[in-house]
C-alpha positions in Angstrom: -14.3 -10.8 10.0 -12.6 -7.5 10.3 -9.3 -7.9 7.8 -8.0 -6.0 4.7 -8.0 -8.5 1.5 -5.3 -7.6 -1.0 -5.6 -8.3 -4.9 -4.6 -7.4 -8.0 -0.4 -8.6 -7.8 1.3 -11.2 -10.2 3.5 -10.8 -13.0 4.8 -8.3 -15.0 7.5 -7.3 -17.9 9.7 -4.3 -17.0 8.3 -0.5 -18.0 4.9 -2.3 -17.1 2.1 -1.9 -14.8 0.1 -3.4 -12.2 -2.7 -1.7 -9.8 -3.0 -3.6 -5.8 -6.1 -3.1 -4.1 -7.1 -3.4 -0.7 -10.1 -4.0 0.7 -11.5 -3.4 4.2 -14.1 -6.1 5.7 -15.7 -5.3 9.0 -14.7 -1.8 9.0 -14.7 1.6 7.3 -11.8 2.3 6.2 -12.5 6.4 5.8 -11.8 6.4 9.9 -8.0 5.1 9.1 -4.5 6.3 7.3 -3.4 3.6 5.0 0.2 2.6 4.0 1.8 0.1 1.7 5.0 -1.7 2.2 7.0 -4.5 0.7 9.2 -7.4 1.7 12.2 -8.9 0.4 13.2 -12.5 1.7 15.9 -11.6 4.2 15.1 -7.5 4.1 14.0 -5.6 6.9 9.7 -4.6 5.7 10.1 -0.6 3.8 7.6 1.7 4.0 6.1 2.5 0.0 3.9 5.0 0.6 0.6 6.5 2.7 -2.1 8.3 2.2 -3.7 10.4 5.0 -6.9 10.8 6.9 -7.6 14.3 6.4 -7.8 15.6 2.7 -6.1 12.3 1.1 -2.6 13.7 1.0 0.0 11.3 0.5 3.5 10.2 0.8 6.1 8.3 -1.1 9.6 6.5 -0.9 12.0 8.3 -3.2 13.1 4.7 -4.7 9.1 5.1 -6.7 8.4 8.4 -6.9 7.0 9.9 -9.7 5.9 5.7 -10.9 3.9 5.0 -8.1 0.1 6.9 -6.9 -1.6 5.7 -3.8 -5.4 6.4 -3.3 -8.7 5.4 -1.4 -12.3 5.2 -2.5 -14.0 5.6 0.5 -17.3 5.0 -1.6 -16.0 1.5 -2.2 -14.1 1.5 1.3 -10.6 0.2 -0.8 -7.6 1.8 -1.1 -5.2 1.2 -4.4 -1.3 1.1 -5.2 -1.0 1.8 -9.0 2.4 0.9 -10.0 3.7 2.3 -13.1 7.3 2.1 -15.4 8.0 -1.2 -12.9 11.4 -2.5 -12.6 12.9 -5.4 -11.4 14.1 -3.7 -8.0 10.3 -3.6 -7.1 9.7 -7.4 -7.1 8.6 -7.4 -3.6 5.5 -9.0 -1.4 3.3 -5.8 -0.6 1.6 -4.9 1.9 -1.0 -2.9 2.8 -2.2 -1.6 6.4 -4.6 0.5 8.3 -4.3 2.5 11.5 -6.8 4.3 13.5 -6.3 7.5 16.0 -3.3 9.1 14.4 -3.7 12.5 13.6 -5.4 13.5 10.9 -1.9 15.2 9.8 -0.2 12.6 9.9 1.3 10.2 7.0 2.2 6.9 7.9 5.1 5.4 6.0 6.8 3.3 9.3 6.7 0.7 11.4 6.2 2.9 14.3 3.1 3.3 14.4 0.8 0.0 16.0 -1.6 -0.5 12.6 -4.2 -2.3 13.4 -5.0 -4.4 10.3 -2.3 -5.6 7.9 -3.4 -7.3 4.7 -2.2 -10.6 3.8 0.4 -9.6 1.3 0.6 -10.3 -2.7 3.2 -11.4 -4.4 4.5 -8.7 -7.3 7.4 -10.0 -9.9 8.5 -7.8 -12.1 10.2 -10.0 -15.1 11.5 -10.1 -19.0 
């Protein structure tokens, strides 16, 4: 099956920390930019942040920069959120996705683009 398998979401107290991964299955993942995004019922799906093909250089929304650090291990074909100082505003499903043939300068943070794997979204609450 060719898919992206998310883990690593759940609970967590404010000024805590949680690290997503995503997996690739099927495919290499080194050939693809990466983004994450999250979802709030009744919200419009925002772009996180991205990490690009050519020398890993990334991307972030101002609402998490500076708290949040994407990255990829090709050697283990995932890619990885780390989430840092959380807060309640980031209680969100996230995503990650996957898209092949961009150019290798490009960062991709938007729903332009056609990815062509999404994973199946985890859950992230951030609670006292």
């Amino acid at each position: 099956q060719l898919q992206l398998v998310q883990s690593g979401g759940g609970l967590v107290q404010p000024g805590g920390s949680l690290r997503l991964s995503c997996a690739a299955s099927g495919f290499t993942l080194d050939a693809y930019a990466i983004g994450w995004f999250r979802q709030v019922p009744g919200k419009e799906r925002e772009g996180v942040s991205c990490i690009r093909r050519d020398v890993n250089s990334t991307n972030y929304a101002d609402s998490v920069k500076g708290r949040f650090t994407i990255s990829r291990d090709n050697a283990k074909n995932t890619a990885y959120l780390q989430m840092n100082n959380l807060k309640p505003e980031d209680t969100a499903v996230y995503y990650c996705a996957a898209v092949r043939g961009l150019l290798m300068t490009v960062c991709p943070m938007t729903l332009v683009y056609d990815y062509n794997y999404w994973g199946q979204g985890t859950q992230v609450t951030v609670s006292s």
